[in-house]
N, C-alpha and C positions, 0 to 999 in steps of 0.2 A: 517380542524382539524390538519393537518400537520403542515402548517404554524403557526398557535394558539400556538401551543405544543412546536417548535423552538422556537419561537417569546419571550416566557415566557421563555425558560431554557437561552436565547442568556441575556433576560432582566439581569437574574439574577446573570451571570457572567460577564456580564459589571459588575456591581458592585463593583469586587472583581478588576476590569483591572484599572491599573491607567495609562490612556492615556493622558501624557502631550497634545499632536495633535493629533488627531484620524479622521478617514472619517467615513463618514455616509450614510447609505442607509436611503432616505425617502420611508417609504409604504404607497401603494395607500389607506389603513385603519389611515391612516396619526400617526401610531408608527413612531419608527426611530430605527432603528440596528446604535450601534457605535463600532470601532475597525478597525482594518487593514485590508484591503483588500488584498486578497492573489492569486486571478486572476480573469479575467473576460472572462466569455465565451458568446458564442451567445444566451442562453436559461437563462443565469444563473450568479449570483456574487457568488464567494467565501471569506469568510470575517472571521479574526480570532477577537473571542471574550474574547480571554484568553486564557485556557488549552482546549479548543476545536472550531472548525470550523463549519458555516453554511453556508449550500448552499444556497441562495435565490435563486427562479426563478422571472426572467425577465417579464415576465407578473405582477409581484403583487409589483415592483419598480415604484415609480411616480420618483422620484431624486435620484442622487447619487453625494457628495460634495467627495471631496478628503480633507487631512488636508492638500495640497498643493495648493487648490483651488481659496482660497479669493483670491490670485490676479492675478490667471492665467485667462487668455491665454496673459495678459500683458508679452512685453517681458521684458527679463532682460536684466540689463545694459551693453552695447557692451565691451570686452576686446577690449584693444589695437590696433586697425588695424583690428577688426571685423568690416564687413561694415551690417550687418544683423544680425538678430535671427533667432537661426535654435536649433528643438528639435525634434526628430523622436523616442522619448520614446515613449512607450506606456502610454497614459493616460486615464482618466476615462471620460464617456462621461458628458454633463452637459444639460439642455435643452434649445431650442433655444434662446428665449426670453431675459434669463439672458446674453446668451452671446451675441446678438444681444444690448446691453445696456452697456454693457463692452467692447465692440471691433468698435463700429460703427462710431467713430472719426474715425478710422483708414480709413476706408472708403471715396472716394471724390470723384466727376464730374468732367472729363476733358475735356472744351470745346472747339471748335475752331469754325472760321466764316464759316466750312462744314456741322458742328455737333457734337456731343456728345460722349463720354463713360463714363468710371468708370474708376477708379483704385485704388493703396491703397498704404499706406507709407511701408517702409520698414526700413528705421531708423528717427529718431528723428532730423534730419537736413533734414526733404524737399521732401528727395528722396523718388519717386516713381513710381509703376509699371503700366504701360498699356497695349495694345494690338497696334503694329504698325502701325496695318489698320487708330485706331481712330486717328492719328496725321501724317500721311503719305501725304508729300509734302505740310505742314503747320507749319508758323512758329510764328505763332500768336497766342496761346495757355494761357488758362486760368485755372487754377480748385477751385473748388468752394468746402471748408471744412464745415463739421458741429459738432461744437464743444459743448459740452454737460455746460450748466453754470445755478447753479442754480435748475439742472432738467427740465430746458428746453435747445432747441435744437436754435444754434446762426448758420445761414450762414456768410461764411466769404470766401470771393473772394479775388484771388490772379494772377496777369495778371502777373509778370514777371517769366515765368516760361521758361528754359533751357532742350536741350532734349542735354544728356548726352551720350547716347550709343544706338544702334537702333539694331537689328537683325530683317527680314523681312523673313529670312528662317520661324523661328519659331512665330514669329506676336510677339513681344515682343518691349517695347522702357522703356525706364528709364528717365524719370525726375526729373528735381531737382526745386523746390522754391526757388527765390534768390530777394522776394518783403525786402524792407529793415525794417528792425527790423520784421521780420517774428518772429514767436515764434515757440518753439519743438514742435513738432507733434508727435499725436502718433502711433507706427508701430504695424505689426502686428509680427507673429510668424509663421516662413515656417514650416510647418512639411515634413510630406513623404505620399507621394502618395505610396507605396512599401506594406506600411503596410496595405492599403486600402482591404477589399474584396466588390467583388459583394453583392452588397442588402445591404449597409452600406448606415444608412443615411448622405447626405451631404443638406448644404443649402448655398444659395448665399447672396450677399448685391448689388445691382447698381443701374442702372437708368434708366432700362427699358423705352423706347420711351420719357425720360425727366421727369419720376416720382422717384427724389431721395429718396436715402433712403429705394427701393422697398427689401421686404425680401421674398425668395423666397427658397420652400424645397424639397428634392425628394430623391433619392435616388441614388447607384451609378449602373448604369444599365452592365457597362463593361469598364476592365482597358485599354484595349487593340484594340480601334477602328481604323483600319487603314484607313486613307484618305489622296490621294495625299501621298503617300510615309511616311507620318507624324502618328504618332499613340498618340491618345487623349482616355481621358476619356470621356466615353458618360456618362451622367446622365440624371435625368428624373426632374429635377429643370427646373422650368419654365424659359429659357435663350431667353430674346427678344434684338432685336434694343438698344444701351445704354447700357447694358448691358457688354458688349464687354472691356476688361480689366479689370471687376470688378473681385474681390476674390471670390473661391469654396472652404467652411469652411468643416471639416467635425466637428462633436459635442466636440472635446475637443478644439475648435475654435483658432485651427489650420489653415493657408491656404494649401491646397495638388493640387489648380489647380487659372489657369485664364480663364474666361470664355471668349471664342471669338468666338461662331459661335451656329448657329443652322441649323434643317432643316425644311426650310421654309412651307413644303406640308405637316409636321405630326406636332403632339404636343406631347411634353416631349420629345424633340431629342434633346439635347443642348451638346454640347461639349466643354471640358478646355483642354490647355492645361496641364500637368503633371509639377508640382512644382520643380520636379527634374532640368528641363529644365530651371528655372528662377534662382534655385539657380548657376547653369555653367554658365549664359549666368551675374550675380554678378560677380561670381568669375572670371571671363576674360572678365571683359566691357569694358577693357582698348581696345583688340581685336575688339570691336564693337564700338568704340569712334565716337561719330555722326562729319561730318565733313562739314561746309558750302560749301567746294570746290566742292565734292559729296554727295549730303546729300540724296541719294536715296542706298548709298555705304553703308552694315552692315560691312563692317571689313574695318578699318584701316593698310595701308599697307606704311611702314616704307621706308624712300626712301635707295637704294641703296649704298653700299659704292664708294667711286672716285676710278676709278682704279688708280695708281700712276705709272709712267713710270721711273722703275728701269735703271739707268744709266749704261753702260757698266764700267765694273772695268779697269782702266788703266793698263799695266803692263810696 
Protein backbone atom coordinates (compact mmCIF):
# COMPACT_ATOMS: atom_id res chain seq x y z
CA UNK A 1 0.00 0.00 0.00
CA UNK A 2 2.89 2.27 0.82
CA UNK A 3 4.68 1.70 -2.22
CA UNK A 4 1.21 1.97 -4.41
CA UNK A 5 0.52 5.39 -2.77
CA UNK A 6 4.40 6.82 -3.58
CA UNK A 7 4.56 5.04 -6.87
CA UNK A 8 1.27 6.96 -8.07
CA UNK A 9 2.01 10.63 -6.21
CA UNK A 10 6.05 10.04 -7.74
CA UNK A 11 4.10 9.03 -11.35
CA UNK A 12 2.41 12.27 -11.19
CA UNK A 13 5.02 14.60 -10.50
CA UNK A 14 7.27 13.28 -13.19
CA UNK A 15 4.98 14.71 -15.10
CA UNK A 16 5.30 18.20 -14.33
CA UNK A 17 9.71 17.47 -14.04
CA UNK A 18 11.31 18.12 -17.32
CA UNK A 19 14.25 16.01 -17.20
CA UNK A 20 16.40 16.53 -20.32
CA UNK A 21 18.65 13.00 -18.76
CA UNK A 22 17.10 11.56 -15.73
CA UNK A 23 18.01 7.97 -13.93
CA UNK A 24 15.55 5.41 -13.41
CA UNK A 25 14.57 3.05 -10.90
CA UNK A 26 13.22 -0.28 -12.57
CA UNK A 27 10.42 -1.98 -10.04
CA UNK A 28 10.29 -5.41 -9.56
CA UNK A 29 6.10 -4.62 -10.57
CA UNK A 30 8.03 -3.67 -13.67
CA UNK A 31 6.80 0.42 -13.12
CA UNK A 32 9.81 2.66 -13.42
CA UNK A 33 10.48 6.00 -11.01
CA UNK A 34 12.29 8.63 -13.21
CA UNK A 35 14.34 11.72 -11.79
CA UNK A 36 17.44 12.29 -9.78
CA UNK A 37 18.82 10.27 -7.49
CA UNK A 38 19.87 12.07 -4.49
CA UNK A 39 21.58 9.00 -2.40
CA UNK A 40 21.74 5.62 -2.09
CA UNK A 41 21.69 3.71 1.06
CA UNK A 42 21.94 -0.04 1.87
CA UNK A 43 17.97 -0.71 2.36
CA UNK A 44 17.06 2.05 0.19
CA UNK A 45 17.33 4.87 -3.03
CA UNK A 46 16.56 8.27 -2.58
CA UNK A 47 15.37 9.99 -5.73
CA UNK A 48 14.06 13.57 -6.45
CA UNK A 49 10.97 13.66 -8.51
CA UNK A 50 10.48 17.42 -8.60
CA UNK A 51 9.32 19.50 -5.53
CA UNK A 52 9.43 16.34 -3.53
CA UNK A 53 11.50 13.03 -2.72
CA UNK A 54 11.06 9.25 -2.47
CA UNK A 55 12.50 6.83 -0.55
CA UNK A 56 12.37 3.34 -2.39
CA UNK A 57 13.27 0.43 -0.53
CA UNK A 58 15.94 -1.94 -1.92
CA UNK A 59 13.89 -4.93 -1.80
CA UNK A 60 11.14 -3.80 -4.47
CA UNK A 61 14.28 -2.42 -7.12
CA UNK A 62 14.82 -5.04 -9.97
CA UNK A 63 17.35 -1.95 -11.84
CA UNK A 64 18.67 1.13 -11.34
CA UNK A 65 20.10 3.01 -14.83
CA UNK A 66 21.87 6.36 -14.03
CA UNK A 67 21.32 9.10 -16.95
CA UNK A 68 25.21 8.72 -17.01
CA UNK A 69 24.92 5.03 -17.56
CA UNK A 70 24.60 4.15 -21.51
CA UNK A 71 28.11 4.07 -21.68
CA UNK A 72 29.69 3.50 -18.40
CA UNK A 73 31.64 1.57 -16.99
CA UNK A 74 33.51 2.37 -20.73
CA UNK A 75 36.38 4.42 -19.88
CA UNK A 76 36.87 7.69 -21.07
CA UNK A 77 39.32 9.05 -23.16
CA UNK A 78 42.97 9.18 -21.59
CA UNK A 79 44.15 13.10 -21.01
CA UNK A 80 47.59 13.80 -22.09
CA UNK A 81 50.08 11.49 -20.38
CA UNK A 82 47.15 9.71 -18.52
CA UNK A 83 48.36 6.09 -18.76
CA UNK A 84 44.76 4.65 -17.25
CA UNK A 85 41.11 5.28 -16.10
CA UNK A 86 40.46 5.90 -12.71
CA UNK A 87 37.10 7.03 -11.07
CA UNK A 88 36.39 6.38 -7.25
CA UNK A 89 32.92 8.54 -7.45
CA UNK A 90 30.42 7.05 -6.12
CA UNK A 91 28.16 5.44 -8.74
CA UNK A 92 24.88 3.56 -9.07
CA UNK A 93 24.90 -0.09 -9.10
CA UNK A 94 23.80 -1.88 -12.57
CA UNK A 95 23.15 -5.69 -12.70
CA UNK A 96 25.66 -8.25 -13.59
CA UNK A 97 24.78 -9.44 -16.78
CA UNK A 98 24.52 -6.05 -18.52
CA UNK A 99 27.92 -5.30 -17.49
CA UNK A 100 29.34 -8.56 -18.07
CA UNK A 101 28.24 -7.65 -22.00
CA UNK A 102 29.70 -4.12 -21.89
CA UNK A 103 33.03 -4.90 -20.10
CA UNK A 104 33.89 -8.45 -21.20
CA UNK A 105 36.30 -7.47 -24.24
CA UNK A 106 38.32 -5.93 -21.65
CA UNK A 107 38.80 -9.24 -20.24
CA UNK A 108 41.62 -11.84 -21.82
CA UNK A 109 43.77 -15.21 -21.18
CA UNK A 110 47.32 -15.01 -20.58
CA UNK A 111 49.03 -18.16 -21.66
CA UNK A 112 52.34 -19.43 -21.44
CA UNK A 113 53.87 -23.10 -22.30
CA UNK A 114 53.39 -23.45 -17.99
CA UNK A 115 49.81 -22.48 -18.00
CA UNK A 116 47.30 -20.12 -17.87
CA UNK A 117 45.61 -16.87 -16.21
CA UNK A 118 43.49 -13.95 -16.83
CA UNK A 119 43.97 -10.41 -17.05
CA UNK A 120 42.57 -7.19 -18.38
CA UNK A 121 43.49 -4.00 -20.47
CA UNK A 122 44.03 -0.98 -18.88
CA UNK A 123 44.32 1.41 -21.77
CA UNK A 124 43.64 1.17 -25.48
CA UNK A 125 47.31 0.48 -26.70
CA UNK A 126 47.78 -3.29 -25.41
CA UNK A 127 48.65 -2.75 -22.03
CA UNK A 128 47.70 -5.12 -19.43
CA UNK A 129 47.35 -6.42 -15.91
CA UNK A 130 48.20 -9.92 -14.46
CA UNK A 131 49.17 -11.54 -11.44
CA UNK A 132 53.21 -12.25 -11.48
CA UNK A 133 52.92 -15.76 -10.46
CA UNK A 134 50.98 -16.51 -13.96
CA UNK A 135 54.18 -15.32 -16.29
CA UNK A 136 57.17 -15.69 -13.69
CA UNK A 137 60.31 -16.98 -15.47
CA UNK A 138 58.51 -17.06 -18.91
CA UNK A 139 59.06 -15.29 -21.70
CA UNK A 140 56.83 -16.88 -24.23
CA UNK A 141 53.65 -15.36 -23.59
CA UNK A 142 50.43 -15.23 -25.53
CA UNK A 143 46.82 -13.75 -24.74
CA UNK A 144 44.00 -14.59 -26.22
CA UNK A 145 41.07 -11.49 -26.63
CA UNK A 146 37.41 -11.88 -27.27
CA UNK A 147 35.97 -9.33 -29.03
CA UNK A 148 32.28 -8.92 -29.39
CA UNK A 149 31.31 -8.62 -33.55
CA UNK A 150 28.04 -8.80 -34.69
CA UNK A 151 26.81 -10.36 -31.17
CA UNK A 152 28.68 -12.90 -31.32
CA UNK A 153 31.88 -13.50 -29.54
CA UNK A 154 35.44 -13.78 -32.14
CA UNK A 155 38.66 -15.31 -30.28
CA UNK A 156 41.75 -13.61 -31.38
CA UNK A 157 45.26 -14.67 -30.25
CA UNK A 158 48.11 -12.53 -29.96
CA UNK A 159 51.85 -14.12 -29.32
CA UNK A 160 53.95 -11.04 -29.37
CA UNK A 161 53.42 -9.92 -26.23
CA UNK A 162 56.21 -7.84 -23.92
CA UNK A 163 56.25 -7.86 -20.02
CA UNK A 164 56.90 -4.31 -19.29
CA UNK A 165 57.14 -3.85 -15.47
CA UNK A 166 57.05 -6.80 -12.94
CA UNK A 167 56.54 -6.39 -8.99
CA UNK A 168 56.59 -9.93 -7.22
CA UNK A 169 56.28 -8.19 -3.86
CA UNK A 170 52.74 -7.65 -4.55
CA UNK A 171 51.99 -10.59 -7.61
CA UNK A 172 51.41 -7.94 -10.20
CA UNK A 173 53.23 -7.82 -13.97
CA UNK A 174 52.11 -5.43 -16.81
CA UNK A 175 51.96 -6.31 -20.41
CA UNK A 176 51.90 -4.84 -23.46
CA UNK A 177 50.71 -6.22 -27.08
CA UNK A 178 53.08 -5.33 -29.65
CA UNK A 179 51.44 -8.23 -32.79
CA UNK A 180 51.66 -5.62 -35.69
CA UNK A 181 48.79 -3.87 -36.87
CA UNK A 182 47.10 -4.86 -33.44
CA UNK A 183 44.02 -2.84 -32.99
CA UNK A 184 42.68 -0.53 -29.64
CA UNK A 185 41.38 -2.64 -27.10
CA UNK A 186 39.24 -2.15 -24.77
CA UNK A 187 40.18 -0.99 -20.98
CA UNK A 188 38.65 -1.22 -18.15
CA UNK A 189 38.03 1.53 -15.38
CA UNK A 190 40.11 1.19 -11.78
CA UNK A 191 37.77 2.45 -9.10
CA UNK A 192 38.61 2.22 -5.19
CA UNK A 193 38.57 -0.48 -3.13
CA UNK A 194 38.22 2.39 0.04
CA UNK A 195 34.81 2.87 -0.90
CA UNK A 196 34.02 -0.97 -0.60
CA UNK A 197 32.04 -2.15 2.63
CA UNK A 198 31.61 -5.71 3.91
CA UNK A 199 28.61 -7.60 2.29
CA UNK A 200 28.89 -5.56 -0.96
CA UNK A 201 28.39 -7.52 -3.83
CA UNK A 202 31.51 -8.10 -6.18
CA UNK A 203 31.84 -10.52 -9.20
CA UNK A 204 34.71 -11.71 -11.24
CA UNK A 205 35.48 -12.53 -15.18
CA UNK A 206 38.67 -15.25 -15.99
CA UNK A 207 39.42 -18.60 -16.82
CA UNK A 208 39.02 -20.62 -14.25
CA UNK A 209 41.03 -24.08 -15.01
CA UNK A 210 40.93 -22.84 -19.04
CA UNK A 211 37.11 -22.17 -19.18
CA UNK A 212 37.14 -18.53 -20.55
CA UNK A 213 34.93 -16.11 -20.21
CA UNK A 214 33.84 -17.94 -16.64
CA UNK A 215 31.50 -15.23 -14.68
CA UNK A 216 31.64 -15.72 -11.19
CA UNK A 217 29.65 -13.58 -7.93
CA UNK A 218 29.83 -13.38 -4.25
CA UNK A 219 30.21 -10.93 -2.13
CA UNK A 220 32.80 -8.98 -0.25
CA UNK A 221 33.40 -11.11 2.87
CA UNK A 222 36.42 -8.53 4.50
CA UNK A 223 38.70 -5.50 3.28
CA UNK A 224 41.36 -6.21 5.45
CA UNK A 225 42.68 -9.94 5.28
CA UNK A 226 46.23 -10.24 6.37
CA UNK A 227 48.40 -12.87 4.91
CA UNK A 228 52.18 -12.93 4.58
CA UNK A 229 52.55 -9.32 5.74
CA UNK A 230 50.26 -8.47 2.69
CA UNK A 231 46.43 -7.44 3.36
CA UNK A 232 43.86 -8.62 0.40
CA UNK A 233 40.30 -8.56 0.02
CA UNK A 234 38.75 -11.92 0.77
CA UNK A 235 35.62 -12.37 -1.11
CA UNK A 236 33.26 -15.19 -1.42
CA UNK A 237 33.30 -15.29 -5.63
CA UNK A 238 34.13 -18.53 -6.59
CA UNK A 239 38.33 -17.89 -7.40
CA UNK A 240 39.80 -21.13 -9.11
CA UNK A 241 43.25 -22.10 -10.88
CA UNK A 242 43.11 -19.39 -14.33
CA UNK A 243 41.67 -17.26 -12.62
CA UNK A 244 44.66 -15.68 -11.13
CA UNK A 245 45.18 -11.90 -12.75
CA UNK A 246 41.62 -11.74 -13.84
CA UNK A 247 39.53 -8.34 -12.56
CA UNK A 248 37.28 -8.23 -9.10
CA UNK A 249 34.33 -5.83 -10.47
CA UNK A 250 32.19 -4.55 -8.05
CA UNK A 251 28.29 -3.67 -9.66
CA UNK A 252 29.08 -0.09 -11.14
CA UNK A 253 31.80 -2.35 -13.24
CA UNK A 254 34.47 -0.82 -11.80
CA UNK A 255 37.64 -3.01 -11.14
CA UNK A 256 38.52 -2.54 -7.01
CA UNK A 257 40.75 -5.91 -6.93
CA UNK A 258 43.04 -8.70 -8.96
CA UNK A 259 42.16 -11.86 -8.19
CA UNK A 260 45.39 -14.11 -7.34
CA UNK A 261 44.86 -16.73 -4.88
CA UNK A 262 42.39 -18.92 -2.94
CA UNK A 263 42.17 -21.30 -0.12
CA UNK A 264 42.50 -24.59 -1.39
CA UNK A 265 40.72 -26.65 1.82
CA UNK A 266 37.46 -24.31 2.08
CA UNK A 267 35.21 -22.89 -0.63
CA UNK A 268 34.26 -19.12 -1.19
CA UNK A 269 38.01 -18.09 0.25
CA UNK A 270 39.26 -16.35 -2.82
CA UNK A 271 41.43 -13.42 -2.34
CA UNK A 272 42.47 -9.85 -4.84
CA UNK A 273 44.55 -7.94 -4.35
CA UNK A 274 43.34 -4.18 -3.58
CA UNK A 275 43.08 -1.89 -6.81
CA UNK A 276 44.85 0.66 -4.87
CA UNK A 277 48.09 -1.31 -5.18
CA UNK A 278 47.72 -1.62 -9.18
CA UNK A 279 47.09 1.92 -9.59
CA UNK A 280 51.01 2.94 -7.47
CA UNK A 281 52.64 -0.10 -8.93
CA UNK A 282 51.07 2.27 -12.92
CA UNK A 283 52.03 5.23 -11.50
CA UNK A 284 55.80 4.12 -10.79
CA UNK A 285 56.42 1.08 -13.49
CA UNK A 286 59.13 3.01 -14.70
CA UNK A 287 60.50 1.60 -10.82
CA UNK A 288 59.50 -1.96 -11.68
CA UNK A 289 60.81 -1.85 -15.52
CA UNK A 290 61.21 -5.77 -16.29
CA UNK A 291 64.78 -6.23 -17.25
CA UNK A 292 66.31 -9.34 -19.31
CA UNK A 293 69.67 -8.86 -17.36
CA UNK A 294 67.49 -9.63 -14.03
CA UNK A 295 64.16 -10.54 -15.09
CA UNK A 296 63.28 -12.05 -11.60
CA UNK A 297 64.46 -8.04 -10.30
CA UNK A 298 60.81 -6.05 -9.65
CA UNK A 299 62.88 -2.59 -9.36
CA UNK A 300 65.16 -1.21 -11.67
CA UNK A 301 68.16 0.22 -10.15
CA UNK A 302 69.86 3.11 -11.92
CA UNK A 303 73.65 2.70 -12.30
CA UNK A 304 75.72 4.98 -10.15
CA UNK A 305 77.39 8.08 -11.02
CA UNK A 306 81.54 8.02 -12.07
CA UNK A 307 83.22 9.43 -9.33
CA UNK A 308 85.51 12.14 -11.04
CA UNK A 309 89.15 12.70 -9.57
CA UNK A 310 89.31 16.46 -8.77
CA UNK A 311 92.67 17.66 -9.67
CA UNK A 312 94.72 19.48 -7.09
CA UNK A 313 94.65 23.44 -7.88
CA UNK A 314 98.18 24.73 -8.78
CA UNK A 315 99.27 27.56 -6.75
Amino acid sequence: MWMTKHLVVGALLACSVQYGIADTIQLKDKSAITGKILAEKSDSIVIDVGYTALVVPRNAISRVTRATDAAAPVATPLATGQFYSSDVRGTVTRDVSSLVKQIGESVVQVRTPEGLGSGFFVNEDGYLITNFHVIEGETEISVEVYRQRNGDLSRETYKQVKIIAINKFHDLALLQIQDKDAPKFKPVVLGGSDDLNVGDAVFAIGSPLGLERTVTQGILSTKTRELEGELYLQTSTQINPGNSGGPLFNLAGQVVGVTNMKITLGEGLGFAIPVELVKSFLDHRDAFAYSTDNPNNPFRYLEPPTRTVVKPVEK
